[in-house]
C-alpha positions, 0 to 999 in steps of 0.5 A: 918100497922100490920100483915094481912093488905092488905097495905103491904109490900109485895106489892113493892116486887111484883113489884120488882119480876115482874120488874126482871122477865120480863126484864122490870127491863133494860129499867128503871133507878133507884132513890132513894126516898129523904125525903120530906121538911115539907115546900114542904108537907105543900103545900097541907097539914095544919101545925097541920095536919103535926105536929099532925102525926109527934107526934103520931110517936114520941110518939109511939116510947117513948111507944115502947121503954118502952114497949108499942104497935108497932102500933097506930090506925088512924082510923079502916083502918089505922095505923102507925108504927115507921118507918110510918112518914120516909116512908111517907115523902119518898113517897112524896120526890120520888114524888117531886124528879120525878117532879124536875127530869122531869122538868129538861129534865132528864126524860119524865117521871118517877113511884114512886113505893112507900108505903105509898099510898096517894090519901084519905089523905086530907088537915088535916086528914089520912085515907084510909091507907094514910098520906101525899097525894103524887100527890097533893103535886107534883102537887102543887110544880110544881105550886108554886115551878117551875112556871107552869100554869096548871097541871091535876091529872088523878086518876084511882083507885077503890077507890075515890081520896077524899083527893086529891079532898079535897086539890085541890078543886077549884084550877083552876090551877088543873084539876083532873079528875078520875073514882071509883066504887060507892057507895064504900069507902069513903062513907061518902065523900060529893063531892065538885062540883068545876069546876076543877074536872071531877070525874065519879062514876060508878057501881060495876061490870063495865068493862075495855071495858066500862070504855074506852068509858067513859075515851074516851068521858068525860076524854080526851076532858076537858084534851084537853081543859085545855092543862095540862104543866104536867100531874101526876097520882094517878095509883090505880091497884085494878079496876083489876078484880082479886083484892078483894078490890073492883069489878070492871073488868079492867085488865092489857090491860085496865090500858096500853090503859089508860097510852097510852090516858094520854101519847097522851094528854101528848105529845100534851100539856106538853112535853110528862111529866109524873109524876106517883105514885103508889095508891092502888092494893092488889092482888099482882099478878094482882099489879105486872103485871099491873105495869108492862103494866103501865110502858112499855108504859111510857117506850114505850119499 
């Protein structure tokens, strides 16, 4: 998105470091991200949302090639770049892929380490550094493509899931719950109130120990009531203490106890299926090593 934006990246490299370097990297099995249909994206996405985005990157690229800027605005946050539109259809095909790939019994589950973000991109509109919304596309395939009841999308970025909210509102087959520091960005989302979302607000400065207990009292009984087939997650890693996107204090172990709690209710309703992609996280360290609790559960290694 330009040079010093903290969607960078450098942000998958960490990953990538960390994997290696902690002997992570041998339990894990590597695919890698096939584009997206428009047909699949349009589950969660209006038309001219999809044809707008695919216009600005042609047009983009008529001005690069005659001598013009290498990146449009979205918004003040946001930006594309010739190379946005692939990426974004990437990110959300490695989400599909994994649903296909988990559904199949290939896997239990599986992490798409993907750029683009995607959980503030709504029905008809990027922001937030997103596109095209990754776990409500996936979550809606699984619905409408692979016949599935009931599916939960579990958020636990700083940041509020306003897009996901935005396209799954109301949805019965969804259940979404999550929790963001508040008031925070977007602050001038306006919550929809529909049945089907268990979002908790809470105040800068909150830690994991506390966060637990709310995930342990609000979280879990609805996610045992609603008994999801599959469960796919909007894994946002800048909650961390270290991360100056936002100021909240969870660290590594607090984003391990909140896999293991997702596994568990996993495990009891939906076959142990977990589709997981990578939201927010911008200190890089702090990325890295929490990635790397996150899948060690899901590894169970």
């Amino acid at each position: 998105m330009g040079p010093g934006h903290p969607e960078c990246p450098e942000r998958l490299d960490a990953i990538e470091d960390r994997l290696l370097i902690s002997g992570l990297d041998l339990a894990l099995q590597r695919r890698e991200a096939p584009v997206a249909s428009i047909r699949d994206i349009e589950l969660a996405h209006g038309r001219l949302h999809v044809a707008s985005l695919r216009g600005l990157s042609d047009g983009l690229r008529e001005e690069i090639d005659a001598g013009g800027p290498t990146h449009a605005q979205i918004d003040p946050d946001t930006a594309i770049n010739v190379s946005t539109w692939d990426a974004s259809l990437r990110a959300a095909g490695a989400a599909l892929a994994a649903t296909d790939a988990v559904l199949a019994g290939e896997m239990q589950n599986a992490f798409c380490s993907v750029r683009p973000p995607g959980h503030h991109a709504c029905r008809d509109k990027a922001m937030g550094f997103c596109f095209f919304n990754n776990v409500a596309i996936a979550a809606r395939y699984a619905l409408e493509r692979h016949g599935l009841k009931r599916v939960a999308i579990v958020d636990f970025d700083v940041h509020h899931g306003n897009g996901t909210e935005d396209i799954v509102a109301g949805d019965e087959r969804i259940l979404m719950v999550s929790f963001f520091q508040h008031p925070f960005y977007p602050q001038d989302w306006i919550h929809s109130g529909a049945a089907n979302l268990l979002n908790l607000p809470v105040p800068a400065y909150t830690k994991g120990m506390e966060i637990r207990e709310m995930i342990e009292t609000a979280w879990i009984p609805r996610l045992e009531a609603f008994a999801p087939e599959m469960i796919f997650v909007s894994a946002g890693f800048d909650a961390h203490r270290e991360d100056d996107m936002g100021q909240l204090g969870l660290v590594e172990q607090d984003y391990a106890w909140i896999t293991h709690r997702v596994m568990d209710v996993a495990r009891r309703h939906a076959h142990g299926r977990i589709v997981s992609c990578l939201e927010g996280g911008y200190n890089l360290s702090a990325l890295a090593r929490s990635v790397e609790a996150h899948l060690r559960v899901l590894a169970d290694v």
